[in-house]
C-alpha positions in Angstrom: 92.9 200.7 -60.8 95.1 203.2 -59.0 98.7 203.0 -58.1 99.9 204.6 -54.9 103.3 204.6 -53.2 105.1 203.0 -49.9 104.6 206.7 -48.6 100.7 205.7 -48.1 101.4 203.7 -45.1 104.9 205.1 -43.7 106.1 208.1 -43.2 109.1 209.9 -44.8 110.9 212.7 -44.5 111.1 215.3 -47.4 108.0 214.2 -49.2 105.3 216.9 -48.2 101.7 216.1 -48.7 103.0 212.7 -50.9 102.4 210.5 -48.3 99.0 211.5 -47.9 98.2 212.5 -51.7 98.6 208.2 -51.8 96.6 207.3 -48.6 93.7 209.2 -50.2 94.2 207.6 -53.3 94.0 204.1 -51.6 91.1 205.7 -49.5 88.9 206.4 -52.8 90.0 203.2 -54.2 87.8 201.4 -51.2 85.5 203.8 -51.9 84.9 203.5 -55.2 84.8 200.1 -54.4 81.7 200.3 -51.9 80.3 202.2 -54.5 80.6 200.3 -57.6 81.4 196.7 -56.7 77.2 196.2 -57.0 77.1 196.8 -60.2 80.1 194.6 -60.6 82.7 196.9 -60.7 85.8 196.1 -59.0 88.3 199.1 -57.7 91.8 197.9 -57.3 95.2 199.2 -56.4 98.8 198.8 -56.5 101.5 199.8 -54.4 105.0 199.3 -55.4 108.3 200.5 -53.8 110.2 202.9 -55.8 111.1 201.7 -59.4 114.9 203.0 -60.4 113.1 202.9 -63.9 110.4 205.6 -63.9 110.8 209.8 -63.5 109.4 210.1 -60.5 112.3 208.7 -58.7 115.1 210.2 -60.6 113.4 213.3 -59.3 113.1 212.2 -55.8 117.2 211.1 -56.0 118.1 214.4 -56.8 116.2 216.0 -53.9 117.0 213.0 -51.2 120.5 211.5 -52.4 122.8 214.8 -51.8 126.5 213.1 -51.9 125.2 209.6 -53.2 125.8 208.1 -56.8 122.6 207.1 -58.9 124.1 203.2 -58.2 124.5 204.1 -54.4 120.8 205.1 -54.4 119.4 202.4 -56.5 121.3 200.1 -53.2 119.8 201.7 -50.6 116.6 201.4 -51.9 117.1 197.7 -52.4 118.1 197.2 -49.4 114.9 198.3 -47.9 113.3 195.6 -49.2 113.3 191.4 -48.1 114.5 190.7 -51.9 117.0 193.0 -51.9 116.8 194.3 -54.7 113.5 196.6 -56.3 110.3 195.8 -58.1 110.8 196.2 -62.1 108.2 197.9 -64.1 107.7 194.9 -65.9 106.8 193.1 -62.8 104.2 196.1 -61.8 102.9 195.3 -65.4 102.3 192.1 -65.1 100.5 192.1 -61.8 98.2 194.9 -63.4 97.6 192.2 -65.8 96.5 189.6 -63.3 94.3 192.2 -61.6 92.7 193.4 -63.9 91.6 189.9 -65.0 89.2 188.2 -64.3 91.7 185.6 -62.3 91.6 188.1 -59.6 87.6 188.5 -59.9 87.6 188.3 -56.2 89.6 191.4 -54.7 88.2 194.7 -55.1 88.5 197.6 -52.6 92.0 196.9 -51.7 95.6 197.9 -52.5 98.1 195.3 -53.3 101.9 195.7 -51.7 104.2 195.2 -53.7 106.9 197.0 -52.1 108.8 193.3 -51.8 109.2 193.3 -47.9 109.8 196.9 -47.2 106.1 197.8 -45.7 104.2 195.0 -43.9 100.9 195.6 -44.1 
């Protein structure tokens, strides 16, 4: 299972080779899955929106945000999405869970949005 980033599919400014880093990632995810799936091996990924939760996008709010609050970024990321609000860890969890089971025996060699709206694939 991998877990990529909105920045696989859509540009953004002041992310460098980010965006690409993840579209590789979801390129060797169907990859791995031509390769392995025969000997009943599913490949799998995730793509959430940013999380307010993790590191990685405190880090990213202190190079993008320059005037904005922590609450003021955690809004305008909501906003990108249909829910208005962002994906929890909790809920990445749990649908790592579910694909990882045998429930969702039948996907391999895709990536899963789960950027609530913001990217439409």
């Amino acid at each position: 299972m991998t877990v990529t980033a909105l920045p696989s599919r859509k540009g953004t400014p002041l992310n460098g080779g980010y965006g690409p880093a993840q579209a590789a990632k979801e390129a060797l995810t169907r990859d791995l899955s031509a390769e392995l799936a025969p000997q009943g091996i599913r490949v799998v990924g995730l793509r959430p929106h940013g999380m307010p939760e993790t590191d990685s996008l405190k880090e990213v709010f202190d190079v993008k945000a320059s005037g904005m609050t922590w609450e003021q970024w955690q809004e305008l990321l909501a906003n990108t999405t249909h829910a208005r609000r962002v994906m929890t860890l909790e809920e990445l969890a749990n649908m790592a869970v579910f694909m990882a089971s045998d429930k969702a025996s039948g996907m391999t060699g895709t990536t899963v949005n789960l950027t609530m709206g913001s990217l439409d694939d």
